[in-house]
N, C-alpha and C positions, 0 to 999 in steps of 0.2 A: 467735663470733670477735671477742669484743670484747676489752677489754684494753687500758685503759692513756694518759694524756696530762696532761704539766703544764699546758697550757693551760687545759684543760678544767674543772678543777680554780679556775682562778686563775676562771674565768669563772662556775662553778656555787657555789663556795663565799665567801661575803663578807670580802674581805680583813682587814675590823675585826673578826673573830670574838677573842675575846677568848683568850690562854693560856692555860693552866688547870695554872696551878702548882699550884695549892693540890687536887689533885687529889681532886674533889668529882663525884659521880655525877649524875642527871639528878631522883634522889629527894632530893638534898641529904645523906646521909650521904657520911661518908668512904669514898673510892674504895678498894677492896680492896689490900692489899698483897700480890701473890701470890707475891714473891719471899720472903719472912717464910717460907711455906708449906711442908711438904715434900710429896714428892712424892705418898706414903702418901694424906694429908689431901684433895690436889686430885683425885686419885682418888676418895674417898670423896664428896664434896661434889660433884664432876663426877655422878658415877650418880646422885645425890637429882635433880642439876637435870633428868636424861634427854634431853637434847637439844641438839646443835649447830648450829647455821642458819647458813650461809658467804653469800657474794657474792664474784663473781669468782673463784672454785670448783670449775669444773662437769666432769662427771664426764670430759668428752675429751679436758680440758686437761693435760698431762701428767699424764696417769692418778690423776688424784684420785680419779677413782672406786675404787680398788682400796682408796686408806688408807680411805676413807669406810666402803665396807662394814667394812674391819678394823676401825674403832673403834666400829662399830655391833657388832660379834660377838664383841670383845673386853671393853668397856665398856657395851655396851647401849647407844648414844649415840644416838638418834634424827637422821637429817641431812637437809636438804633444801637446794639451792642458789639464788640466782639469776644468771646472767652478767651482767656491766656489764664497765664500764670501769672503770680506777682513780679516775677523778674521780669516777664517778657513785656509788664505792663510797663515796668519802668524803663526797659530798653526803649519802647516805641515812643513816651513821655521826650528822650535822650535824641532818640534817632531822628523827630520827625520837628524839630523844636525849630526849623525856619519853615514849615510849612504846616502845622500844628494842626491834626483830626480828631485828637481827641480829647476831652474833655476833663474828665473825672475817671476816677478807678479806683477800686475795692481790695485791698490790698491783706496780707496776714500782717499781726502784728507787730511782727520784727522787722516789717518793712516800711513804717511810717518812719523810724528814723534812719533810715535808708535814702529813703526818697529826700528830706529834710538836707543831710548832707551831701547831697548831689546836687542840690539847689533844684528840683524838680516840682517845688510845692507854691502854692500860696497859699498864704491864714486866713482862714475865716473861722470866727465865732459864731456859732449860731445862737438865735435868741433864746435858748435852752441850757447858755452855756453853763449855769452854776448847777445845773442836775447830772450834770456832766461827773463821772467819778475822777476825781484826779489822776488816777491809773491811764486813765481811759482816753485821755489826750494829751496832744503835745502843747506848751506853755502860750502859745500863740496862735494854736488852731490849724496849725501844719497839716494834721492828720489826727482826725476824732474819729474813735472806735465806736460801731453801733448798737456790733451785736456779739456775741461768744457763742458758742457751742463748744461739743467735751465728744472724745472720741468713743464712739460706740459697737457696736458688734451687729451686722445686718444677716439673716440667715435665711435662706429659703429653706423652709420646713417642708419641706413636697421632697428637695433631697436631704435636710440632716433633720429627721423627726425630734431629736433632741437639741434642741439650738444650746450655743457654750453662752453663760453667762458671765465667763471671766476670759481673760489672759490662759489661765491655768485649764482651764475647760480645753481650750480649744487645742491645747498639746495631747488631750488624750483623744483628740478625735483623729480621725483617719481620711477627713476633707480634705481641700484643695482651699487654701485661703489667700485672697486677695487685699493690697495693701496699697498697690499704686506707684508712684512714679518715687520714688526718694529723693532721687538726685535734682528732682522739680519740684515736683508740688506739697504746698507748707501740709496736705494735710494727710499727706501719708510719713512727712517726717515728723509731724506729730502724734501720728499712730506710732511710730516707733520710739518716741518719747514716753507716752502714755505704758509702752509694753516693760520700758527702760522701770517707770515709774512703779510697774504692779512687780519687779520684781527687785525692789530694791534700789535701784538708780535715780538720778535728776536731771538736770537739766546741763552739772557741770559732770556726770558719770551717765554718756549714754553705752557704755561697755554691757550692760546687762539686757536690752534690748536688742543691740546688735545679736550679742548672743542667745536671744530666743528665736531670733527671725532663722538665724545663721540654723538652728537645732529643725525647724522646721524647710528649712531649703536642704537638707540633709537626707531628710523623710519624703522629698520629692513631693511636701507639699506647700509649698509656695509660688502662686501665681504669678507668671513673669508677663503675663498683659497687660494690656489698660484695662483699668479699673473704670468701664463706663458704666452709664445706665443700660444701655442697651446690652449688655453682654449679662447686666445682671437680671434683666427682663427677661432672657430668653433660656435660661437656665446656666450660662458656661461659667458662673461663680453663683458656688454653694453660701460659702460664707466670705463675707468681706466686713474692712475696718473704714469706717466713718464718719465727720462730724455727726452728732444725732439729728441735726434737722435736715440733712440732707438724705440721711438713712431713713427718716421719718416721710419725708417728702417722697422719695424715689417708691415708698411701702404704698403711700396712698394715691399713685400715681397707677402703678403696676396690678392694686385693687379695682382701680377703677376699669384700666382698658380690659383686665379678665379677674372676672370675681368669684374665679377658681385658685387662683394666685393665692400663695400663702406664706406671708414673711415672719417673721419677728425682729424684733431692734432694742437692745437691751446693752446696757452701759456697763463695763466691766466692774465687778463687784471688787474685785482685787486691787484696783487702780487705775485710774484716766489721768487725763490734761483737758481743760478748757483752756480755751486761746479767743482772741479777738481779731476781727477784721476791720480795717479802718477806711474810711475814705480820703484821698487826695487829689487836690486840686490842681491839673496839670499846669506847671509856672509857664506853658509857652502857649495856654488856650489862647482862640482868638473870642470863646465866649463864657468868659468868664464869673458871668455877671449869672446865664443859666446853670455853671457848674455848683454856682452857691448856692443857688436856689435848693436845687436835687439835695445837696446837703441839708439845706434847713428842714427840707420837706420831709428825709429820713430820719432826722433827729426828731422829726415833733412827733405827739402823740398818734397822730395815723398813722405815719411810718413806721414809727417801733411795733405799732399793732399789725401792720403788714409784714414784720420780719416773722413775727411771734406765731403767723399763719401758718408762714414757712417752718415753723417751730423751733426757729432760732432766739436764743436767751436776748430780750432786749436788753439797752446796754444803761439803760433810765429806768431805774427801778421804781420811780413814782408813776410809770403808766402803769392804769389798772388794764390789765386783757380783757378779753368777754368773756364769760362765763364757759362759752361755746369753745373758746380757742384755749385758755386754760386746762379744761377737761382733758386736751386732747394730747398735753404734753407726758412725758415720761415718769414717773412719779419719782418722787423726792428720794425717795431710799436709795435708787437707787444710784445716787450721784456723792452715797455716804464717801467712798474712795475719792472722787474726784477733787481736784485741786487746777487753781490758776495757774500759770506761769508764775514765779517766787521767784524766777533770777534771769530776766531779759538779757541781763550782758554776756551770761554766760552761757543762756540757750544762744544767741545772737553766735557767739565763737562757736558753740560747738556745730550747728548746722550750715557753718561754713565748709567743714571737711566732713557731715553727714556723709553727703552724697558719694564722694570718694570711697569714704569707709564702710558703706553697703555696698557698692560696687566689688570693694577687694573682700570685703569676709561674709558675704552673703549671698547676693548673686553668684560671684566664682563657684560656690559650693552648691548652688541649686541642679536639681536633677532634671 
């Protein structure tokens, strides 16, 4: 349940890391050109290298495990993952860049150009690139976004009979509500964005959010744990705040191993945030050629239908779904509130002192 934070980033990675225009590897030759490449070649050269190693990856998160096996059965691609957060993927990208393990990584969106200015990436286009939304990537293929999701409301109905459909709901209930890590992970500082968002606030005024979370650590009801699957499995969180395909995902997971379990996942009618995840290409891989591959193979039409499983918004609005996997997303109305990121630069600023700022006016104050 990790996932994601500027902060954490500005804190683990050394601000004077130098640019890396001259884009040069961790062996000192020159950095691969992989857009030069066709598609043929990267294939060819991906199978020699036999293996892909991810971070921030892992197989629950919107259904990466499904592309994984398919480019392992496809390509032969050996895969193995580790889960981090977005900073921690870029620290280990920083840390490990004369002896390089890992590959690619899955990043929140305020961290492709992150990575981009730390010189941590290389570009690739994938053969999809013009269906590509221009939002959606960086000018040279640094870090292309695949998929989005919007912050949701996960409730177990066994303890709140009434599950809250908004922001505003959930202050008249008497629950324990779960948010996650702020000062890490992008996507409980975008649950607190989203909260900012239903009452008024944006992206350059997270003041209104702060202050709903603050009003409910007040009431002694604000969950100061991780925010896992297993904790929400076994009952110790009623309600919790989550992208929707992972609330979506964790529901049909928790039906499946007991099908007395009974959730609900509902998008706040009041106001959300969708946000994007991007993939990046580690600039110190020593396989380079398989990191591409996984990209191509996510951009193309299986891929986006394997996020879409996971019930994550694909980020190529020309694949159609199946019928099957459509059916089973959230219905349209209720994403009337919801809205994109509108101001990257100044979400970028502000969840650099997020984490600070829940720390001092909201945890301090929790019971």
């Amino acid at each position: 349940m990790y996932k994601k934070s500027v902060l954490s980033i500005i804190l683990t990675l050394t601000l004077g890391t130098a640019i890396f225009t001259g884009c040069f590897s961790s062996s000192g030759t020159e950095k691969i050109d992989l857009n030069s490449m066709s598609l043929d070649k990267i294939i060819e050269e991906a199978k020699k290298e036999g293996r892909v190693d991810s971070v921030g990856m892992p197989d629950s998160w919107a259904n990466w495990g499904d592309t994984w096996k398919d480019i392992n059965e496809i390509y032969g691609l050996v895969h193995t993952d580790v889960d981090m957060s977005s900073a921690e993927e870029l620290a280990v990208f920083e840390s490990e860049k004369n002896d390089a393990t890992k590959d690619i990584g899955d990043v929140g969106q305020s961290f492709g150009p992150v990575a981009v200015e730390k010189g941590l990436t290389i570009p690739y286009k994938t053969s999809n690139w013009d269906d590509i939304p221009d939002w959606a990537k960086d000018d040279d293929g640094n870090w292309i976004i695949a998929y989005y999701g919007t912050i949701s409301i996960i409730t177990n109905t066994k303890l709140v009979p009434n599950p809250p459909k908004s922001f505003e709901d959930i202050l008249k209930g008497d629950y324990v509500v779960s948010v996650g890590d702020v000062t890490k992970a992008s996507q409980a500082q975008n649950a607190v964005l989203a909260a900012a968002i239903a009452n008024g606030g944006s992206e350059s005024n997270i003041q209104p959010g702060i202050d709903y979370f603050k009003n409910l650590a007040e009431q002694g009801r604000l969950d100061k744990g991780e925010l896992s699957l297993a904790r929400l499995e076994k009952g110790e969180i009623a309600v919790a705040l989550l992208w929707d395909y992972n609330a979506l995902g964790y529901k049909d997971q928790f039906m499946t191993n007991n099908p007395n379990a009974s959730f609900e996942v509902n998008v706040p009618l009041d106001g959300s945030i969708q946000s994007g995840y991007c993939t990046v290409i580690n600039a110190y891989t020593k396989r380079p050629h398989a990191a591409a591959l996984a990209r191509e193979y996510i951009l193309s039409d299986e891929g986006q239908i394997n996020l879409a499983i996971g019930y994550a918004k694909p980020v190529r609005s020309s694949v159609v779904l199946p019928e099957e996997v459509a059916a089973k997303m959230i219905s349209n109305e209720q994403y009337v509130k919801a809205r994109m990121v509108s101001d990257m630069d100044a979400w970028a600023k502000t969840a650099e002192t997020l984490g600070v700022k829940w720390q001092e006016e909201v945890i301090a104050y929790a019971k």
